[in-house]
C-alpha positions as CSV (number, residue, x, y, z in Angstrom):
1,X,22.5,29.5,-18.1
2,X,18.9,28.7,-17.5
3,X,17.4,25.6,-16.3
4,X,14.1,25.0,-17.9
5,X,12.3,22.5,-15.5
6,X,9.5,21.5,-17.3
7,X,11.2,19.5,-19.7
8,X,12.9,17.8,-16.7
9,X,9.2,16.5,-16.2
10,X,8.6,12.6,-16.9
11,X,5.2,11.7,-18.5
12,X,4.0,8.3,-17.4
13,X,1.8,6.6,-19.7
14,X,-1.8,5.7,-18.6
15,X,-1.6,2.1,-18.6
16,X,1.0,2.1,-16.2
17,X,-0.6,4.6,-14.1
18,X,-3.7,2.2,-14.0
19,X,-1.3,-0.5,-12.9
20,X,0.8,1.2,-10.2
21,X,-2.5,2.3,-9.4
22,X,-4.2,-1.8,-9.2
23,X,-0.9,-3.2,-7.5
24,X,-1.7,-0.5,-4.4
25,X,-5.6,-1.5,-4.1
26,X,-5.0,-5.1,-4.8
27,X,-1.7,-6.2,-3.7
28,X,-1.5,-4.3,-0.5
29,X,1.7,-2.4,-2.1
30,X,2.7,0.6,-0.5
31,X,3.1,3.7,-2.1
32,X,6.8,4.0,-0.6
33,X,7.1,0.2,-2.3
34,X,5.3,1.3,-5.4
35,X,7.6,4.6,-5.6
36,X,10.6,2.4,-5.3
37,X,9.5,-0.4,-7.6
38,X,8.3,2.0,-10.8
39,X,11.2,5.1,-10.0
40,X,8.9,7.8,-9.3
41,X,8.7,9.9,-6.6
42,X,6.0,9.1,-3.8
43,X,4.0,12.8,-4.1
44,X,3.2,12.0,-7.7
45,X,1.6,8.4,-6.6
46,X,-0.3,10.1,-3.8
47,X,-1.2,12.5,-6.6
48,X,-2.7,10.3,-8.9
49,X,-4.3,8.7,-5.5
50,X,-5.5,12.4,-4.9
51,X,-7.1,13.0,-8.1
52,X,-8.8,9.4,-8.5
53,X,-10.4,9.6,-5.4
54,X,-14.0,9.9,-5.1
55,X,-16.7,9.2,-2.5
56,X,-15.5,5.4,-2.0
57,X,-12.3,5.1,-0.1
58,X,-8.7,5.8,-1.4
59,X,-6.7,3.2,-2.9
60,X,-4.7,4.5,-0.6
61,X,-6.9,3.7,2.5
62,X,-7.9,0.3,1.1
63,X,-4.1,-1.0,1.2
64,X,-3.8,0.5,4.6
65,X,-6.6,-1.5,5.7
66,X,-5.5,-4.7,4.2
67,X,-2.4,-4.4,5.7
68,X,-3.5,-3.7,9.4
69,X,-5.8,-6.5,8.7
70,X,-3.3,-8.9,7.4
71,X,-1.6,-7.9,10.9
72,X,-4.5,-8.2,13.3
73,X,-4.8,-12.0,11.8
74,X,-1.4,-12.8,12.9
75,X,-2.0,-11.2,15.8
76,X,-4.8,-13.4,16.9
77,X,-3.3,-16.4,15.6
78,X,-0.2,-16.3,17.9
79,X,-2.3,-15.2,20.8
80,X,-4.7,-18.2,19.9
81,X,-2.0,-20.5,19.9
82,X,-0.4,-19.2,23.2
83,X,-3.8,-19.8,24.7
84,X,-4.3,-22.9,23.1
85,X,-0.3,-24.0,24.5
86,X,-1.3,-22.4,28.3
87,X,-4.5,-24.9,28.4
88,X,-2.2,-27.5,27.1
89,X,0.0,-27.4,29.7
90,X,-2.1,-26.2,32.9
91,X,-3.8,-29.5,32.2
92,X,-0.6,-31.4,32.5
């Protein structure tokens, strides 16, 4: 008995390609998140990613970016506050 492997082959409709596709750029959503969210396997997200790209940067990259942004805030934040709590108390 054969296994033909082709059939085995889900087609994803292009609306929800666009929206998997948003939610990364967007909402910051990984494409392990994404992969997990939607059932599909994380090479055909970085696929689509692939194949969309052009000379801006990935969706990919953009999510990347917000994310190490979004960390870099907190960062400074609770190093602003430890400063601001080390004035407050060398002045006591």
């Amino acid at each position: 008995m054969t296994t033909n492997f082709t059939n085995m082959a889900k087609r994803i409709d292009q609306e929800l390609k666009a929206r998997i596709i948003e939610k990364l750029k967007s909402e910051g959503l990984s494409v392990r998140q994404a992969s997990a969210e939607f059932g599909l396997s994380p090479n055909t997200i970085y696929g689509w990613l692939g194949r969309s790209a052009s000379g801006d940067p990935s969706a990919l990259e953009i999510a990347k970016l917000r994310r190490e942004n979004n960390e870099l805030k907190q960062l400074i934040g609770g190093l602003t506050l430890n400063m601001e709590r080390g004035k407050k108390n060398h002045l006591r």
